[in-house]
Every structure is written in C-alpha cells, then in structure tokens.
GUKOL-524895 format. One line per field, with one value per residue (C-alpha): residue number from 1; residue in one letter; x, y, z. Coordinates in Angstrom, 2 decimals. Example, Ala and Ser with C-alpha at 12.3 -4.5 7.8 and 13.67 -1.06 7.14 Angstrom:
BEGIN
k c(1,2)
r c(A,S)
x c(12.30,13.67)
y c(-4.50,-1.06)
z c(7.80,7.14)
***
This chain:
BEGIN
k c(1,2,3,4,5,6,7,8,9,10,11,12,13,14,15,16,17,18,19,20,21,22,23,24,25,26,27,28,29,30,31,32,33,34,35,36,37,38,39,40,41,42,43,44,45,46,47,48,49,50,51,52,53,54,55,56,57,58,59,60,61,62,63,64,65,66,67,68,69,70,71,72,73,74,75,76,77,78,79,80,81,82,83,84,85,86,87,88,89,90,91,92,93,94,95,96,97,98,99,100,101,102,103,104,105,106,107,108,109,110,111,112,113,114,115,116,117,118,119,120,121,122,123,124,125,126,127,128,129,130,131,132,133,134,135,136,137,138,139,140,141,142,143,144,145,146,147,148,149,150,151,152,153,154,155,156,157,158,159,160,161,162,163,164,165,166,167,168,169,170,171,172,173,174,175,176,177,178,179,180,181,182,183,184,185,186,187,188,189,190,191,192,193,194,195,196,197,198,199,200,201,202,203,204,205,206,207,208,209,210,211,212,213,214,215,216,217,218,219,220,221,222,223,224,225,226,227,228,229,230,231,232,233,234,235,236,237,238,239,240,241,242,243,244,245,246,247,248,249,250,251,252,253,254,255,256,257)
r c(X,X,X,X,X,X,X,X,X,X,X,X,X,X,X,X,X,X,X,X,X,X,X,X,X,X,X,X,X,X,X,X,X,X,X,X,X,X,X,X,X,X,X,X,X,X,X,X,X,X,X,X,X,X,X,X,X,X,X,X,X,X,X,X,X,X,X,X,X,X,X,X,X,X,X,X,X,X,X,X,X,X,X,X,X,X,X,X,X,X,X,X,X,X,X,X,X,X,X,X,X,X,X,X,X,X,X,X,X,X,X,X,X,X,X,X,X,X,X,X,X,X,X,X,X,X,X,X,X,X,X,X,X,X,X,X,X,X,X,X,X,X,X,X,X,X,X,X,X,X,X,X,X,X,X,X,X,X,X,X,X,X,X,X,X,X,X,X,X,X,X,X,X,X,X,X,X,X,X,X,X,X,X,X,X,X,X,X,X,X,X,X,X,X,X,X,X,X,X,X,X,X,X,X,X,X,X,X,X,X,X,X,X,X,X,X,X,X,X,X,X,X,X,X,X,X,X,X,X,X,X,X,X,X,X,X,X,X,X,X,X,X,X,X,X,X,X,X,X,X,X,X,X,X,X,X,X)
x c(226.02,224.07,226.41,225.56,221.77,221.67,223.46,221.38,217.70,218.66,220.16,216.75,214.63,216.90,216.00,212.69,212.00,214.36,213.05,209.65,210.93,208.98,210.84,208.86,206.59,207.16,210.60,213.91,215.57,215.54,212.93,209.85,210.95,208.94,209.28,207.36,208.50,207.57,204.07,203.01,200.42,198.11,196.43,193.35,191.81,192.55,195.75,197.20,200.45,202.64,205.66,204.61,201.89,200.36,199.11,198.54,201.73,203.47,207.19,210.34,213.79,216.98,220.35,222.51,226.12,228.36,225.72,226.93,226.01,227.47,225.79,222.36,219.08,216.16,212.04,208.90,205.56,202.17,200.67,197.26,195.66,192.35,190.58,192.17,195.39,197.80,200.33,203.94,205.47,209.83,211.51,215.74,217.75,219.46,216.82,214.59,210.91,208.62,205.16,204.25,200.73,200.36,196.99,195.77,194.47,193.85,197.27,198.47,200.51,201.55,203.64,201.53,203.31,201.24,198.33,195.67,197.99,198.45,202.13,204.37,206.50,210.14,211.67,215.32,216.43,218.99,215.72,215.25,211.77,210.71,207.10,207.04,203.52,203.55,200.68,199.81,200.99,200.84,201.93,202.66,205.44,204.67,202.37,200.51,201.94,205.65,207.75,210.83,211.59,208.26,208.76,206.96,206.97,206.17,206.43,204.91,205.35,207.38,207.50,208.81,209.74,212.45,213.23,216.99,218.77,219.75,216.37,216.73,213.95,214.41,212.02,212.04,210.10,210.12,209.61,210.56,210.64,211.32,211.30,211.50,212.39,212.14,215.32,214.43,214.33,217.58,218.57,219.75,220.92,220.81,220.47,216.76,217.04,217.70,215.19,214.18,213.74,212.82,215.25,213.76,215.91,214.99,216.68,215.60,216.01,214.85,214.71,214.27,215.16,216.41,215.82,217.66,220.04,218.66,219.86,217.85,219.74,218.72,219.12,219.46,220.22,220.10,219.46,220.04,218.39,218.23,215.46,214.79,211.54,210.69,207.17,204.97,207.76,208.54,212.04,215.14,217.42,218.18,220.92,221.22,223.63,223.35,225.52,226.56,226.79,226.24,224.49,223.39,220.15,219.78,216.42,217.23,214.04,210.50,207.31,203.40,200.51)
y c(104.81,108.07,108.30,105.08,104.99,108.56,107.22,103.73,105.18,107.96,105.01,103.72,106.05,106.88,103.44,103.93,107.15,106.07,103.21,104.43,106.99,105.46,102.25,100.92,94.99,90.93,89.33,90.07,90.94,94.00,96.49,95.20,91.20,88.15,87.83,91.38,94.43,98.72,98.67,95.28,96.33,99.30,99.64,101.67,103.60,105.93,104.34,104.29,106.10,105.28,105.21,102.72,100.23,99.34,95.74,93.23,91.15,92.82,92.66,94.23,92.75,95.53,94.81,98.05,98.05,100.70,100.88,102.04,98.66,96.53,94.86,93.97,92.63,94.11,93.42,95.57,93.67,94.81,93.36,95.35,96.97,99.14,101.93,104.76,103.09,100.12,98.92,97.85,95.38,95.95,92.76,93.07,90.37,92.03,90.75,93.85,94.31,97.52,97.82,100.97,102.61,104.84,106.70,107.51,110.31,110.14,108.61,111.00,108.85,109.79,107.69,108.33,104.90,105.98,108.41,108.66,107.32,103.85,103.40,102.13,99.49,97.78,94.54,93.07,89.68,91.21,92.19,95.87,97.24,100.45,102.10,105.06,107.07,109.84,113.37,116.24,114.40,117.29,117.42,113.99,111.69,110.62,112.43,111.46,113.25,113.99,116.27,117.24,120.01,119.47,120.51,119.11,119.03,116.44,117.43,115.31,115.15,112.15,110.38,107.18,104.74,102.59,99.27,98.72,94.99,96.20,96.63,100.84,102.72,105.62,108.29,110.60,113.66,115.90,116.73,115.33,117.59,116.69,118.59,116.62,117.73,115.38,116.29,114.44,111.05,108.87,105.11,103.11,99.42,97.30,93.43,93.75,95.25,98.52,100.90,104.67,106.03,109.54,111.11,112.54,114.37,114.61,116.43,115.86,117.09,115.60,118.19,116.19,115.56,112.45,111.09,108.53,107.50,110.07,113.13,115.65,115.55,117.98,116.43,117.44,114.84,116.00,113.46,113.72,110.56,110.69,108.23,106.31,105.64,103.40,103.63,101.05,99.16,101.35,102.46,100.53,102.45,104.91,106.64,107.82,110.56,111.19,112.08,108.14,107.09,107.09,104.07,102.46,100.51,98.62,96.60,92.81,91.54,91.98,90.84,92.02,89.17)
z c(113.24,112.36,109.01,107.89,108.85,107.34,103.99,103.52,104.69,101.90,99.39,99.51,99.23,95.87,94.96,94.84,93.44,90.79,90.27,89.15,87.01,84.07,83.34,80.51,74.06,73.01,72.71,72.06,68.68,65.54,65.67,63.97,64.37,64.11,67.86,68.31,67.87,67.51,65.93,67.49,69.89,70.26,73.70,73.99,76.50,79.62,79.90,75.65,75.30,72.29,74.51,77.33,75.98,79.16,78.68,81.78,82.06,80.11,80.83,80.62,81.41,82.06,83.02,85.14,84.93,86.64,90.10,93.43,94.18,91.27,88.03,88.38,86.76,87.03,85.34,85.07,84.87,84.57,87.58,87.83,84.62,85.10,83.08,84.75,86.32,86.34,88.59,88.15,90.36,89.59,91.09,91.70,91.59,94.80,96.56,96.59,94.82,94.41,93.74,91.69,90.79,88.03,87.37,83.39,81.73,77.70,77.47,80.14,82.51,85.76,88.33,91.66,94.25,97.13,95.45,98.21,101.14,99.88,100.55,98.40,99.92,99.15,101.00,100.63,101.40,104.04,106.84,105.74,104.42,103.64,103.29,101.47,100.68,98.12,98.42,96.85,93.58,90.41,87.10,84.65,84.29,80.61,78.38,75.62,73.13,73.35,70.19,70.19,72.79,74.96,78.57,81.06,85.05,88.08,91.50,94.85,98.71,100.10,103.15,104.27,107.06,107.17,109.06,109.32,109.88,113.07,114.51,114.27,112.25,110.24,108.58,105.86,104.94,102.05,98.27,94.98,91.95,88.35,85.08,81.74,78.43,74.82,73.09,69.72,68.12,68.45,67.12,69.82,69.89,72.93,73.34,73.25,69.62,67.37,68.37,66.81,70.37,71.66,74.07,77.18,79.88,83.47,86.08,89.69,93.27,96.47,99.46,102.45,106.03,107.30,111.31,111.63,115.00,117.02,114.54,112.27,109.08,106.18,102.47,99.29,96.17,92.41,89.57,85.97,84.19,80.33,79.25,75.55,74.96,71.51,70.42,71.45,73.58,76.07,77.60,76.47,78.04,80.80,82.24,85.63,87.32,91.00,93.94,94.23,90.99,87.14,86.11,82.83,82.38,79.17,78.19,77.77,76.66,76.81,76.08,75.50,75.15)
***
C-alpha cells in the first residue's frame, strides 16, 4: 500500500508540473499554409511572445507515444485571456484535465497554476483528484526574447493533496526548480507541419516529501524536457526524460481565431 500510494500521488504530481511546462496557431499543414501558419497572427500586449501567441481559444492538439502510461492525446486551449494573464485548460483523453494560469509581463510569460493560493486542480475518470497550489513563484518560464544560448531560471514552492480511488488521501510538499537554455534554431516536421523551431532545454528537479499510508517519504525526481517552439504557433514538440519514462509529444493540429 504505502509503495503504491507513494508511486501514484508522486505520478501525479509529475503530471502536472509537466504538464504546464509551456505546452504551446490555425490548422494543420506546411509552415506558412492557407490553413494558417508561422506569421499568421501577432498578439499584442502584456501577454505577446513570438513563441506562444496567446489568443482566446486558441488550441493546440499533441499526440505522446512511448508514456509510462501508453499513447495518448492530449489539447491546450486558451480558456481565459486578460491583460496581464491567461489561463490554459489541458484536457487528456485518459480521462484527466488541468487548468493552468500563467501571468504576463512585456511578453514575459511565466507559468504560475496556483499564484496567490488559487490551487490548481486535476480529476480522472477513475475517482482520483488532486489540488495542487504553487508560492513564492520566481523567475519566467518563457521570455520574450529568446537567442541562441540564453539561460534562464524558474523556481516555485509546491504543495498538493491527493484523493485516491480507495478513499486514502495523500499530500505533498516541496520545491520545483528548472533551468532552461535555447540551444538554436532547428527544422522539425510533425503531422501538424514543417516548422523552423527554436530548441530550448530544460532540466528539472522536484525535492519533495510524500505522506502518504501513514509514512514520511523523502523524494527526489529529475526531468530533462527538450522543447520546440515555432514562432507565432507555439510548441510542436517536446521531449520528456524522467525517472519513469522518456516520452514524445508531437503537435497534431492547431488553431488561432
């Protein structure tokens, strides 16, 4: 019992932090098509960033192969779009959804999911649910203006509760770290299209202790996730390395009003 609480409360909480690792404009296709493509749509304001046009309903549809927990689809819309934030709702089709807030800066972006002590929250079909609320959030997730061999850091206090099938609750508290680094421009070509996309690295490491069953268990997970960001679409594709797995996440489709 306390392995497997200990291993799906900290599968979870992966899940989300993962998930809002900067994941993401219309229709699928080449670069530059008549369905929409790089150069389509310039957003303006608090929230304009040439690598994650932040429009509301905008969407973005990825497909993971090689999970922990099998293939898997995956879409980003912009649910919530303000002058100095927007909010991402990520729907699974395992079953599970996330709702994200980001906050903006001059085109500084900065994944906060519980800023202020609004938790984030996740559900599954199966019965489980987890809060999580994020503090003391400092440093960016995407900024502005990214060149080749930028470095740039994002570190926040985690802590979250978890409501297992079986009726058991577990909590987690500790830190999340990431540093990112833009390696240069790359072409890559996925089902959505042939992109010119900027490569950024980010290596991760949750410190954290998990109660769960009863037992006090100290936790440490590192992430590698290498990120392609085309200009004025977004991310169209990822690549994740962890203690569980090493997963691919390609972008299907998408689309900007």
């Amino acid at each position: 019992m306390k392995k497997h609480s200990v291993f799906l409360i900290t599968g979870v909480l992966l899940l989300v932090v993962l998930s809002s690792c900067g994941l993401p404009a219309s229709g699928t296709g080449s670069e530059g098509g008549s369905t929409g493509g790089e150069g389509s749509t310039s957003p303006s304001g608090n929230c304009a960033n040439p690598l994650l046009p932040v429009v509301l309903d905008a969407s973005w549809n990825f497909k993971s192969t090689e999970s922990v927990i099998g293939e898997y689809d995956l879409s980003y819309t912009v649910s919530n779009a303000g002058s100095d934030g927007f909010t991402f709702l990520v729907t699974y089709s395992t079953g599970v959804s996330v709702s994200q807030d980001w906050s903006c800066d001059s085109g500084n972006l900065t994944q906060i999911d519980t800023g202020g002590g609004v938790a984030g929250t996740l559900s599954t079909n199966s019965g489980l649910t987890s809060e999580m609320v994020t503090e003391n959030v400092v440093g960016v997730t995407l900024p502005a203006v990214v060149a080749a061999n930028d470095t740039w850091t994002l570190t926040q206090d985690i802590s979250s509760t978890t409501n297992l099938p079986d009726g058991s609750v577990g909590t987690v508290e500790g830190s999340y770290s990431t540093t990112f680094t833009a390696v240069g421009t790359e072409q890559v070509t996925v089902v959505a299209g042939t992109f010119n996309a900027m490569r950024i690295q980010a290596e991760q490491v949750f410190d954290m202790i998990v109660h769960a069953a009863g037992f006090d268990v100290p936790t440490t997970i590192t992430n590698s996730s290498t990120f392609w960001y085309a200009q004025n679409v977004g991310i169209v594709k990822m690549i994740n390395v962890n203690d569980f797995e090493t997963e691919t996440i390609e972008l299907q489709s998408y689309f900007i009003p």
